[in-house]
C-alpha positions in Angstrom: 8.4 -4.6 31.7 7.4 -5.4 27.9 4.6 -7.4 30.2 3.2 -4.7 31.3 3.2 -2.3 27.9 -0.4 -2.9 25.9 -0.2 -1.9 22.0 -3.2 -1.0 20.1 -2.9 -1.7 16.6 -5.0 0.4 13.9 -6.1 -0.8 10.1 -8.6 0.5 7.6 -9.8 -3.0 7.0 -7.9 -6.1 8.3 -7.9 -9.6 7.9 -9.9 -11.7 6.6 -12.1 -8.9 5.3 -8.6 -7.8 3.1 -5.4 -8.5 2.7 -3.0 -6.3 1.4 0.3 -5.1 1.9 -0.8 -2.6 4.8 -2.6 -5.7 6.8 0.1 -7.8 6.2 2.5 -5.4 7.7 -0.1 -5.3 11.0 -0.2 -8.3 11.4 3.2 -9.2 11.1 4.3 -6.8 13.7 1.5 -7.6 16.2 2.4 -11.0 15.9 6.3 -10.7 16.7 5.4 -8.3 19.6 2.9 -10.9 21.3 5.7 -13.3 21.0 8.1 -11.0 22.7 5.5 -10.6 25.9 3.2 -7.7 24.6 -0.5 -7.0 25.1 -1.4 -6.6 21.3 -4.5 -5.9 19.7 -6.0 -4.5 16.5 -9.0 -2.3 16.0 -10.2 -1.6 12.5 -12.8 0.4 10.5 -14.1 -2.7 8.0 -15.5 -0.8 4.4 -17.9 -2.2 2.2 -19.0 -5.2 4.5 -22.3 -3.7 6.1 -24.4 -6.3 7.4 -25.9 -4.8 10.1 -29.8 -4.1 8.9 -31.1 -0.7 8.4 -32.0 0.2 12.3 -28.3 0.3 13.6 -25.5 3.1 12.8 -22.7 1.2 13.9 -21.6 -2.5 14.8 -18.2 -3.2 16.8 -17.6 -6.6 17.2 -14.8 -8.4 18.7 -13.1 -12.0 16.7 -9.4 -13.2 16.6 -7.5 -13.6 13.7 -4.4 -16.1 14.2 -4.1 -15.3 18.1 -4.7 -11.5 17.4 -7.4 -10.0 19.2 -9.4 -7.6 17.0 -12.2 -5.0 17.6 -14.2 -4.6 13.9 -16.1 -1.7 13.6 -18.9 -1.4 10.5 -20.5 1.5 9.8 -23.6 2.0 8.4 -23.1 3.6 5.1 -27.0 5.1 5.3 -26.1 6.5 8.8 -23.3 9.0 6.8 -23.3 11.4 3.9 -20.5 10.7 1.4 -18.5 14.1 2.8 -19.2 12.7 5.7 -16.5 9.5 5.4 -13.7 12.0 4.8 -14.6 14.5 7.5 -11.3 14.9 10.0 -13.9 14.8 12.7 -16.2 11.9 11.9 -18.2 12.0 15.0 -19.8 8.2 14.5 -16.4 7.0 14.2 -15.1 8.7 16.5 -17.6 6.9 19.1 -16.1 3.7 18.3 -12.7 4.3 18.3 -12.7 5.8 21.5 -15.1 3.3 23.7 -12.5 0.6 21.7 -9.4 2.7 23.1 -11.2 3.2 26.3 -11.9 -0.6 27.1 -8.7 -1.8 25.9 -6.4 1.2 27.9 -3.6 1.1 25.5 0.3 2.1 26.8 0.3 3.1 22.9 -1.6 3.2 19.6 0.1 2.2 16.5 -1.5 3.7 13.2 -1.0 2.3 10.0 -1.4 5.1 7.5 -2.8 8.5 8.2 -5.8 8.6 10.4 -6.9 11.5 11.4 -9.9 9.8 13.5 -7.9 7.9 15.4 -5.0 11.2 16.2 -7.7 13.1 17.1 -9.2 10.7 19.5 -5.7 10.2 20.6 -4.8 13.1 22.0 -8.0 13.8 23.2 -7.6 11.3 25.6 -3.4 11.9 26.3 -2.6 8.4 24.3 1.2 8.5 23.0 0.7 7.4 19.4 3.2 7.0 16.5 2.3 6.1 12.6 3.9 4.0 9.9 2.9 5.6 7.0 3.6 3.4 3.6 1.6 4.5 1.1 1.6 7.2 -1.7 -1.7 7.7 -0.9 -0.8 9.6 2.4 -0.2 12.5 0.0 -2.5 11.3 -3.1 -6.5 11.2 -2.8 -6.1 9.6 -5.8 -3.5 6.9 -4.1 -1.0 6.2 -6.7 0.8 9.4 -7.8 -0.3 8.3 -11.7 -1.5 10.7 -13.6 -4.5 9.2 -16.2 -1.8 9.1 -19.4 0.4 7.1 -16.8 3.0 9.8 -16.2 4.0 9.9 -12.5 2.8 13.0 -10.6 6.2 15.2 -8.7 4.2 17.7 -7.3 2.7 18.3 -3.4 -1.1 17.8 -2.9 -3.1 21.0 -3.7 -6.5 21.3 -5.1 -4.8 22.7 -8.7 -3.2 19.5 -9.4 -5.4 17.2 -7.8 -8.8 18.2 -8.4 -8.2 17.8 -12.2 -6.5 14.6 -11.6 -8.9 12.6 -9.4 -11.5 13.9 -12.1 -9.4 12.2 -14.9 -9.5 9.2 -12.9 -13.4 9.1 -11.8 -14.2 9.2 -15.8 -11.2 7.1 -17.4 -13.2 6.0 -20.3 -15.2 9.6 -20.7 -11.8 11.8 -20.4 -13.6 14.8 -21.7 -16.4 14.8 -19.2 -13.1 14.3 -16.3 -11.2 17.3 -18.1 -14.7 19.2 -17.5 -15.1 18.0 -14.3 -12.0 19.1 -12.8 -12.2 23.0 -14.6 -15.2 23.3 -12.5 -14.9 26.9 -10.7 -14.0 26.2 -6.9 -16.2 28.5 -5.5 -19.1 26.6 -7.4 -18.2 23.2 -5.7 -17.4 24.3 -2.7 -20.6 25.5 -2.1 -22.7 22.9 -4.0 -21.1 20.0 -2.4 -22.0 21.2 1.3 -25.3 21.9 -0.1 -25.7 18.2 -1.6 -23.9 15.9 0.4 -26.6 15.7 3.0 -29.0 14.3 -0.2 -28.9 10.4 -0.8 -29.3 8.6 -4.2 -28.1 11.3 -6.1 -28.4 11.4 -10.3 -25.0 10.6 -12.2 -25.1 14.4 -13.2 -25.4 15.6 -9.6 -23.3 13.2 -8.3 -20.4 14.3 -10.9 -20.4 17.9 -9.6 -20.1 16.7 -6.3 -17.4 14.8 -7.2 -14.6 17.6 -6.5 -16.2 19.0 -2.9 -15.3 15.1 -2.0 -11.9 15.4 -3.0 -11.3 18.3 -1.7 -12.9 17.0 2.0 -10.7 13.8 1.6 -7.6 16.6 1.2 -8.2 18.3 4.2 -8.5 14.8 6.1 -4.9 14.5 4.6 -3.9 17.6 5.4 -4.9 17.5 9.0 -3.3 14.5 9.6 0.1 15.2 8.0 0.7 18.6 10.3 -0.7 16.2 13.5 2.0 16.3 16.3 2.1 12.4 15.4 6.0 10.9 14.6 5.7 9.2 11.6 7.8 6.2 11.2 8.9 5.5 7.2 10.4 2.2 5.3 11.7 4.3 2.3 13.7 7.3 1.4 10.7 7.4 -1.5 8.2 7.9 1.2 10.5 10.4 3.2 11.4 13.0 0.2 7.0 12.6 -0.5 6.4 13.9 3.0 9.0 16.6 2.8 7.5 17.5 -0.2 3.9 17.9 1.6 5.6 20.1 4.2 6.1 17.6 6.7 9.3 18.7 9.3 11.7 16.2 9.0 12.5 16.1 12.7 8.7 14.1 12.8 9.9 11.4 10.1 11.4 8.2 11.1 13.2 6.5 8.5 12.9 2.3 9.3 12.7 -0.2 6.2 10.4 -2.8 6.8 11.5 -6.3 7.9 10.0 -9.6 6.6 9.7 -13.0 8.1 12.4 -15.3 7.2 12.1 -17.2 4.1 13.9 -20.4 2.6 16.7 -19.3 0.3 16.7 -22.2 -2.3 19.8 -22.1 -4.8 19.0 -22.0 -8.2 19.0 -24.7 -10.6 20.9 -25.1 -13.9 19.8 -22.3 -16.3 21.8 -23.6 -19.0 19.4 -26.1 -20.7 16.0 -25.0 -20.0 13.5 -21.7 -20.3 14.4 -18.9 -17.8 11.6 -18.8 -15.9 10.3 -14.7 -14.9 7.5 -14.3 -12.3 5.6 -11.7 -11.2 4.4 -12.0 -7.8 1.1 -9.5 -6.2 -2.1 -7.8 -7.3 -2.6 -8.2 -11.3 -3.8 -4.9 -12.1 -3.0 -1.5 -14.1 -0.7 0.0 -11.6 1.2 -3.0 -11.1 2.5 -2.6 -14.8 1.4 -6.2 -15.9 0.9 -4.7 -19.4 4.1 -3.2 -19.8 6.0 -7.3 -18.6 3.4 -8.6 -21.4 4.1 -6.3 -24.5 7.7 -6.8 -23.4 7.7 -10.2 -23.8 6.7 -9.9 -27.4 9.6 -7.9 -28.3 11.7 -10.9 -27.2 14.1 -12.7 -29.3 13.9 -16.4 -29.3 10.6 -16.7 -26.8 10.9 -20.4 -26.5 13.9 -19.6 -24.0 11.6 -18.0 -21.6 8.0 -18.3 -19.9 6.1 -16.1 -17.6 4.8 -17.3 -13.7 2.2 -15.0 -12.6 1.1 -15.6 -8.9 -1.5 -13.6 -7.3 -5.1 -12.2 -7.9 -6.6 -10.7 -10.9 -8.4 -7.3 -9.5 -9.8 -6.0 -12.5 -10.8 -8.8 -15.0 -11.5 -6.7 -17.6 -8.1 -5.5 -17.9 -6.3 -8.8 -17.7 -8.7 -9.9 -20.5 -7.9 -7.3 -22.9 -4.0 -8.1 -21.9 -4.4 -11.7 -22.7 -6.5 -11.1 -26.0 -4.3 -8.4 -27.2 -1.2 -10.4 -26.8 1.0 -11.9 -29.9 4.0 -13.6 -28.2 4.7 -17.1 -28.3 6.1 -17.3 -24.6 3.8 -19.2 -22.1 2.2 -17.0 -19.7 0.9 -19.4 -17.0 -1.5 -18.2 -14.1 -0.8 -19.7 -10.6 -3.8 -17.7 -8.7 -3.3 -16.5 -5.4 -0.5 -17.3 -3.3 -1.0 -17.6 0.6 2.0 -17.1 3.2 2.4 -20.4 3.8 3.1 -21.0 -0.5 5.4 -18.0 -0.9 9.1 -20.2 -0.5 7.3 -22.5 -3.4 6.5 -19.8 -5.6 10.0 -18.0 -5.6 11.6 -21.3 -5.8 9.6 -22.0 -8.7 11.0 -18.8 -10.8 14.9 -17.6 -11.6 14.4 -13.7 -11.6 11.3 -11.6 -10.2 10.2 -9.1 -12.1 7.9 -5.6 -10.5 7.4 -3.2 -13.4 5.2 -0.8 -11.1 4.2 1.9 -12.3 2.7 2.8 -8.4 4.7 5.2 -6.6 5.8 2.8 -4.4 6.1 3.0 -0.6 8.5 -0.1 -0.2 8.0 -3.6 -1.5 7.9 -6.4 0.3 7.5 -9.1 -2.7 11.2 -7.5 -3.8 12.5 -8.4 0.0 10.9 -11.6 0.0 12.2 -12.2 -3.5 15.7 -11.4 -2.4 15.6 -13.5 0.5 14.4 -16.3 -1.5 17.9 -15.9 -3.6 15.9 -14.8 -6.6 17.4 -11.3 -8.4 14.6 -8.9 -9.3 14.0 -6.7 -12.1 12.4 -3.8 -10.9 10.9 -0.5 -12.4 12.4 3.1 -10.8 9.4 3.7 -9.6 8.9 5.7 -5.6 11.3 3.1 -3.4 11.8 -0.2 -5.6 15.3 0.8 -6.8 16.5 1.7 -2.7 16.0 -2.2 -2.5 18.0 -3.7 -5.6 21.8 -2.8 -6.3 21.7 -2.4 -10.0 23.8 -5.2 -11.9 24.8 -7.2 -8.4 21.5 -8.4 -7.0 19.4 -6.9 -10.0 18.7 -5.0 -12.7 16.8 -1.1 -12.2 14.8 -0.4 -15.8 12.9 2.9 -16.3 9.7 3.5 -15.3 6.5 2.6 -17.7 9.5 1.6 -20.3 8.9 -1.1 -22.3 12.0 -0.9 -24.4 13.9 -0.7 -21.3 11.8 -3.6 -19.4 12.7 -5.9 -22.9 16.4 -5.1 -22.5 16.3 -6.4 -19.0 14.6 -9.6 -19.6 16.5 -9.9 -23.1 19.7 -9.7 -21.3 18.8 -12.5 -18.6 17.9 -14.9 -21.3 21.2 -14.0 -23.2 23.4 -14.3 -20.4 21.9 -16.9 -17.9 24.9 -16.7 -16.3 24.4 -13.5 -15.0 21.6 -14.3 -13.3 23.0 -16.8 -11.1 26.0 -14.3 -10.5 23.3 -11.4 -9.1 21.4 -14.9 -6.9 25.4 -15.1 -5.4 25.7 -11.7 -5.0 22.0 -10.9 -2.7 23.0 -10.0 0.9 20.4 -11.6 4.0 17.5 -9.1 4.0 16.3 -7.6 7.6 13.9 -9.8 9.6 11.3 -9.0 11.3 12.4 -9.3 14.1 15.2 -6.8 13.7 12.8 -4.4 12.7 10.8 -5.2 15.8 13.6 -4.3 17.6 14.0 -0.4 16.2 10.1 -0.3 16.7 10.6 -1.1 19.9 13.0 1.7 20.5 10.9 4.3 19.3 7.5 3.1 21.1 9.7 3.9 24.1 10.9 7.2 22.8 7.2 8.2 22.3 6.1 7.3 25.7 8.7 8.9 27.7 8.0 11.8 25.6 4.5 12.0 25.9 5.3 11.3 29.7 7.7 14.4 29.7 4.6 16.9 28.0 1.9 15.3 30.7 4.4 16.5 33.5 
């Protein structure tokens, strides 16, 4: 009986300490399987939010979050070494995860994202576990695929490619001290990292050398947890082909697009005497390609036929600054701020065509679903799984990656020919709920089980 079946939920973070597209996806899901009669919880390793004093190593402590029962574990970042929060056998964490697994007795463990903690702990203890794994970081320690000149990276993780990379990114603003960083011999860092980590409060210098042992620990976590025995359910073909790529057997990979709940599809009103209004909906930073929507709307011809929406949260304020201050166009770019669940059906109904010019290699994208359910066509980048979700010309339009000619076309085109826009809103087929999806999840938590059940005997 579902009754009976109790499902342990994992985050790195969770609500209301973050709120991102990973959480939002927990949360969803454990919600949809407590309705449908399931014993649901969530346990979580919260970063950055030590408040614990000095004495204690760890705190686990137990709060609900909209009916979710959740189990918070804090670690004391003096307690650890810096190697230390990438080792594959974290021995603190470890602790917590397993006295949470053993007091709550899970029938299965659900990770989100690669944890190679939590698989450990696992199958130490003879849990069946599955994974949902959508993010580009499961193959990235960098976590973007984005090279520092904004180039997308094609190849698998190895310490050639990525050392150099993740040392571009450490020093963006000091790219020769990054390209010396990362031609560091590996024999050197290899042994000076293990022979610094276990110091605290290290000088920038020393701290810079280490810099490459640390990627190269947070690798080997990755590694570990790729070739784990754990089936790892997928929302894209994008995410599929990157774990392929990493050596991951296909026969492990479960290939289920992510369902969203339902929104209000609101028809569009009459474009023909008024500014086509664009939005851009999510995290306001560099990798989100908010640059590239700006300098495109420059290039526009008559910009008094067109104003920008942006709702959600500025990450980096620095970078939006230098956006706004460097900008020359005349169209009106007016901030909304962050938009809650509960205001997402006003802000699509507010704008005529989304627009996500990622340059992120991106794992899925719910704001594109959401967008489509809303009856709003999207404009989207070809960038990891964004063009699996729009038909090009029928319920969108697909532009090249970190384009801006191409990204000034598309929006050109839509304020040109209004009409086509509300041909694409007629053209948008209903989007998966999520409680469809629910329903494929539930078929493989099954599948798991009785396999698991099969190797015990």
């Amino acid at each position: 009986m579902k009754s009976q079946r109790r499902i342990l939920f994992t985050s790195i973070n969770f609500y209301p300490y973050a709120s991102g597209g990973g959480q939002k996806y927990v949360l969803m899901l454990a919600k949809v399987m407590q309705h449908r009669g399931y014993d649901v919880a969530v346990v979580s390793l919260i970063k950055n939010q030590w408040q614990g004093g000095t004495e204690r190593r760890e705190v686990v402590h137990q709060y609900e979050y909209e009916e979710i029962p959740v189990h918070a574990i804090h670690i004391n970042p003096s307690a650890i070494t810096q190697g230390q929060k990438y080792a594959v056998n974290h021995p603190l964490l470890q602790e917590c995860i397993r006295k949470v697994i053993n007091q709550y007795s899970p029938d299965i463990i659900h990770v989100n994202g690669l944890d190679s903690v939590t698989y450990t702990v696992a199958a130490e203890l003879q849990i069946p576990t599955v994974a949902t794994i959508h993010h580009s970081g499961a193959a990235c320690p960098a976590g973007d695929l984005i090279y520092h000149d904004g180039s997308e990276c094609s190849y698998a993780m190895h310490h050639s490619v990525c050392i150099p990379c993740c040392s571009y990114h450490r020093v963006p603003k000091l790219t020769f001290i990054g390209f010396m960083i990362g031609k560091i011999p590996r024999w050197f860092y290899q042994w000076y990292g293990k022979k610094v980590d276990p110091i605290k409060k290290l000088p920038f210098v020393f701290r810079i050398l280490h810099y490459p042992w640390l990627v190269e620990e947070e690798m080997k976590q990755l590694r570990f947890a790729l070739d784990s025995s754990v089936p790892f359910i997928v929302p894209s073909q994008a995410i599929r082909q990157l774990l392929i790529r990493n050596s991951v057997s296909e026969n492990k990979i479960r290939l289920i697009p992510h369902g969203i709940d339902p929104l209000k599809r609101t028809p569009l009103s009459s474009l023909a005497h008024r500014p086509i209004k664009f939005g851009f909906v999510g995290s306001i930073e560099y990798i989100k390609g908010v640059h590239l929507l700006v300098s495109a709307l420059e290039q526009l011809r008559n910009q008094d036929r067109c104003e920008l929406h942006l709702y959600g949260n500025v990450t980096n304020n620095q970078y939006f600054d230098t956006i706004i201050k460097k900008y020359r166009g005349s169209v009106p770019i007016i901030r909304h701020g962050f938009v809650s669940v509960n205001q997402l059906n006003d802000a699509y109904a507010n704008i005529d065509v989304l627009v996500v010019p990622s340059l992120a290699y991106e794992a899925f994208g719910f704001i594109v679903v959401e967008a489509l359910a809303a009856g709003r066509p999207v404009i989207v980048s070809r960038s990891g799984a964004l063009p699996e979700l729009v038909i090009d010309k029928k319920s969108g339009i697909i532009v090249e990656r970190n384009s801006v000619p191409a990204l000034t076309e598309a929006l050109q085109s839509c304020i040109d020919h209004p009409e086509r826009i509300e041909e694409m809103a007629k053209n948008i087929s209903p989007v998966k709920t999520m409680d469809e999806y629910a329903d494929e999840i539930e078929q493989q938590y099954e599948l798991v089980i009785r396999e698991s059940f099969k190797n015990k005997v």
